[in-house]
N, C-alpha and C positions, 0 to 999 in steps of 0.2 A: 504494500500500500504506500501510494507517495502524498505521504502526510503535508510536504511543503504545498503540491499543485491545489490540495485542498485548500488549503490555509490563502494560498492565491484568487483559485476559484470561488473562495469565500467573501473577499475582498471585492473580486469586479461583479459577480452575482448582485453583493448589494448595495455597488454602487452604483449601478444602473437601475435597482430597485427604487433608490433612495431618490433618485434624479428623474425617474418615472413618477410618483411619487406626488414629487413637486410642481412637476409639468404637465402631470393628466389627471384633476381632479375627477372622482366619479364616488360612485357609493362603495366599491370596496377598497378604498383609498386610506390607508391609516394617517398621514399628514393629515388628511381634510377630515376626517373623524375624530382625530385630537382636538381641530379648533373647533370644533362643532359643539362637545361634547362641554369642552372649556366654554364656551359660549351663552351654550343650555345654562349650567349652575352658575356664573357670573351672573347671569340675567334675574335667576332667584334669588341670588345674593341682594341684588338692586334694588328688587321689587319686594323682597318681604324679608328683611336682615332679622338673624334669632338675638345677634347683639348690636342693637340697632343704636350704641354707643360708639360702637368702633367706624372708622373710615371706611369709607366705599374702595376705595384704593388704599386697602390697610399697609402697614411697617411692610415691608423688602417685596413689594406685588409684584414690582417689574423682574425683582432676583429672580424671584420663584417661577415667573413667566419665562426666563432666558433658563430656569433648569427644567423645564418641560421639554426642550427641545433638545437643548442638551444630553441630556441623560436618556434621549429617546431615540435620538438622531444620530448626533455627531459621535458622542462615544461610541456607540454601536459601530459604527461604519471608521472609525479611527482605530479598533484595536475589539470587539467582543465578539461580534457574529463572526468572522473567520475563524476564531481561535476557538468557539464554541460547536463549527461544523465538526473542527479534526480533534474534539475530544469527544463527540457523539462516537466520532466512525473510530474512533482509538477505544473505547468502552467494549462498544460491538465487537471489534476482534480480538479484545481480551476474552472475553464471554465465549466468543463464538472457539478460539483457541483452546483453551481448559477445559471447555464442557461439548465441544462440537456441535452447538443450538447457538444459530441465529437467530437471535431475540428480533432484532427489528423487521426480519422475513417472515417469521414463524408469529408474531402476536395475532393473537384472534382480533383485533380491536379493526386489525386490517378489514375487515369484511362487514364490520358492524354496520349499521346505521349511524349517520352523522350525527341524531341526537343523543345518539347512548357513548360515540366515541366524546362530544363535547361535556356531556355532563361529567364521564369519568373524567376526563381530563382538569372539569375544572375543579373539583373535588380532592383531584390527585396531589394536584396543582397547589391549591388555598391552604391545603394540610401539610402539604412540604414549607410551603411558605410562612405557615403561624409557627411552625418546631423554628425554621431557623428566624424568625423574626423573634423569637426567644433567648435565641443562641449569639443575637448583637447585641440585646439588654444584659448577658449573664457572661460574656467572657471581657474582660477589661479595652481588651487590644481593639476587638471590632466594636465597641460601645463608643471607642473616641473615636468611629467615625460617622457612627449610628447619631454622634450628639449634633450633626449638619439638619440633620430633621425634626431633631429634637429642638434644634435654634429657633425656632417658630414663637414667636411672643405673640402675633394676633394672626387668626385661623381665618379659612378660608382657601379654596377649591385647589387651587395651585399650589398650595402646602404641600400636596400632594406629592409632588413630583422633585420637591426640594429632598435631594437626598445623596452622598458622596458618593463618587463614581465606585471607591470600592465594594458599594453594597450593590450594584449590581454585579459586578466577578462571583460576590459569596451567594448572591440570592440564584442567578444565574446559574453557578456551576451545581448547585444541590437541587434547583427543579429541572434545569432544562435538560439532563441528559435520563431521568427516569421516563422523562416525557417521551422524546423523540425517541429512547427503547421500546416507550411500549406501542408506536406509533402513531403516536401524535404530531399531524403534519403543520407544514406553516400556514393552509389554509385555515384546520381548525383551531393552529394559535391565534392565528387572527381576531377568530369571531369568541375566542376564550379572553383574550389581550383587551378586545374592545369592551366587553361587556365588565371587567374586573376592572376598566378605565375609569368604566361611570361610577361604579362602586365607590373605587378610591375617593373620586370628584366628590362625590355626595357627600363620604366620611367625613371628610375635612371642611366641607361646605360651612358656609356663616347662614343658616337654615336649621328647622328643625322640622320636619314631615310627620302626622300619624301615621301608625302603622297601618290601617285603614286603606291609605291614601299609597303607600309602597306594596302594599300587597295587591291593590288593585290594578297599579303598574304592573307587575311579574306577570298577573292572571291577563292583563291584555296583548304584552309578547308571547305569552304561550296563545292565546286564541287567535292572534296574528300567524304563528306560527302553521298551526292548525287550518285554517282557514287559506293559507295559499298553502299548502304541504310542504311549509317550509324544512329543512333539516332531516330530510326522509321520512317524515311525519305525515304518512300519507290513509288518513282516519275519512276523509270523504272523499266522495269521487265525483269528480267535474261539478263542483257546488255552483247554484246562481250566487249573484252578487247580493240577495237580499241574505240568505244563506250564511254566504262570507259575514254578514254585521252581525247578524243574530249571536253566530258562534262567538266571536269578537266581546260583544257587550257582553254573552252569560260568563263567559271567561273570567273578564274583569269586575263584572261584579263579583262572582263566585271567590276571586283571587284576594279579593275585599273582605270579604266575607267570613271565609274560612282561613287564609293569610294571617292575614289582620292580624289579630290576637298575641300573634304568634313571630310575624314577620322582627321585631326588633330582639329576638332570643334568637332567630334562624342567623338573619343578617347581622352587620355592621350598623353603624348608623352614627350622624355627628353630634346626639346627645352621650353615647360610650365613649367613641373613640377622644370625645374633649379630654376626657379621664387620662386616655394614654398619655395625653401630653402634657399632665399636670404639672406643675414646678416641683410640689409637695405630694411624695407617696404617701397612699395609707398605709400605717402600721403594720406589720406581718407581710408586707411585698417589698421588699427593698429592690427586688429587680426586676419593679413595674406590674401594669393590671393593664386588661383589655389588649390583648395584641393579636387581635383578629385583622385581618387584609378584608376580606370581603366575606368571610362568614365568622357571626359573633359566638355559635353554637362551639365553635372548640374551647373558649374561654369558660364558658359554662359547665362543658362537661370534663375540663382539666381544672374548674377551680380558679379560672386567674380572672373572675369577669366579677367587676368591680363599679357601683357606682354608687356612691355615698349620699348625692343627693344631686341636685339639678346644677349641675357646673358648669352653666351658661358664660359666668363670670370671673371662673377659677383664675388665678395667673398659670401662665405657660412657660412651657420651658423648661430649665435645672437649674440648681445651683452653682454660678459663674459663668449662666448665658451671657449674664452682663458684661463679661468679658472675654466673651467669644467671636472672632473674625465675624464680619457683617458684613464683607464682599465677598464676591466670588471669588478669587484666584487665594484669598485665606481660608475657604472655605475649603476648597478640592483640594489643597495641599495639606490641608490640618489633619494630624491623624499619625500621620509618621513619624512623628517626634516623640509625641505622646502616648503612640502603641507600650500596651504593657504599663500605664500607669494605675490610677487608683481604681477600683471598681468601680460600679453605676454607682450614686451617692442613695441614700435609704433616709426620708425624709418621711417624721410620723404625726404632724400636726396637722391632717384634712380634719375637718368637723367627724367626727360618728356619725353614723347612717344606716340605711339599708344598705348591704347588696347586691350587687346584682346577679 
């Protein structure tokens, strides 16, 4: 195997990708669903703020706005996705050498339906992702760099994406190669990537939604779904367009309905995830609460889901944000120096509360 031609073909694959991209918007466009998406939750941001004290253009919007592209974009196509093809196809011939089973030939997921390979995927995905978004609050070295995210003083959609280039290498090399083992292609990271976009967007969002109102969402792309036979979800057959609404609304209501209740224990949401970014832990977590990506259910059923009371107003951040680089180029280089110093700091003065 010529691990360099990969590593090259890596390189101009995506940067024709990336220059495509740019130059041909349409709907399965990740560039133009990034601003789309950014667009969407800014606009809720406008129209209905959950901290209607804070700036419409809060503390570092434009930073956070240049590391959305950044850490989506440029990194990627400067050094991750080459390096990430030739250690998929480097796994596979260890695998495929010691045990003579080509994993990425032989997974059944190949032949599955699109909606059963997406759902595993994104499942597979959020749960690699909460263990090692764990694994930056509890090891010293990757926490100073985890604390670029944590530098967040006022919240809001593009928080999101504020985050050192070293956490994707570590988030990157521990989801993406179980992924692409078990067959999961770039088409269906695409539509896994977009949909864990909006999630993020909304966590961090300056909003706060009933659950009511997000479960009626879910239940309307699943009835969208449905209703054109989206994702090999092929439940009717050649439906009128009166048809297509019906299914549509009972969806959404139904998703409301039965969701609801339920939907902010399943998901994420920007009333928990304020918690993660509080300045002050509560007592008994010294290395953090709520570290769910896009599902709140692992925090729940490991114990780390946490919300004391309505933390609308909490400060943010940690102890010595104040003194933490506030531009970009201190921001990407901060970390290396500091590898290996004090652990996450353990702050036990939040009010008493519930739970969560």
């Amino acid at each position: 195997m010529n691990y360099w031609q990969e590593f090259v073909d890596g390189y101009r694959g995506y940067a024709r990708y990336l220059w495509h991209e740019v130059t041909h918007p349409d709907w399965h466009n990740y560039f133009y669903w990034l601003i789309l998406v950014s667009a969407f939750f800014f606009a809720l941001e406008l129209l209905s703020p959950w901290r209607k004290g804070q700036p419409r253009f809060r503390k570092d919007f434009w930073l956070d706005f240049f590391y959305m592209f950044f850490n989506f974009f440029l990194f990627s196509l400067i050094i991750y996705n080459a390096a990430s093809d030739v250690v998929v196809v480097f796994f596979n011939n260890i695998i495929e050498t010691v045990t003579g089973f080509d994993l990425q030939a032989s997974n059944p997921l190949r032949s599955a339906p699109l909606w059963l390979i997406l759902i595993v995927g994104f499942f597979v995905r959020d749960f690699v992702q909460w263990w090692t978004h764990r694994l930056l609050h509890r090891v010293p070295a990757l926490w100073e760099f985890h604390k670029v995210h944590h530098s967040v003083e006022q919240m809001g959609f593009a928080a999101h994406l504020r985050y050192h280039w070293m956490e994707t290498i570590v988030y990157r090399s521990i989801e993406y190669v179980p992924l692409a083992l078990m067959g999961i292609g770039l088409y269906d990271f695409f539509i896994i990537h977009i949909f864990t976009l909006a999630i993020g967007h909304y966590n961090h969002s300056n909003i706060t939604v009933p659950g009511y109102v997000t479960g009626g969402v879910v239940g309307l792309l699943i009835g969208i779904a449905i209703s054109t036979s989206g994702f090999d979800i092929n439940l009717l057959s050649d439906p009128s367009t009166l048809q297509q609404l019906g299914v549509v609304v009972v969806s959404a209501a139904g998703g409301s309905l039965l969701l609801g209740p339920f939907m902010k224990k399943i998901f994420n949401s920007p009333e928990m995830h304020i918690w993660h970014h509080s300045y002050d832990l509560p007592e008994g977590h010294p290395h953090g609460i709520n570290f769910g990506i896009s599902l709140a259910m692992w925090d729940y059923l490991f114990g780390t889901a946490v919300i004391p009371h309505n933390g609308r107003d909490i400060k943010l951040g940690f102890p010595g944000v104040e003194r933490f680089p506030n531009d970009f180029l201190g921001q990407v280089t901060y970390g290396f120096g500091h590898a290996g110093g004090e652990e996450p700091p353990s702050v036990d003065n939040v009010a008493s509360g519930e739970e969560g």
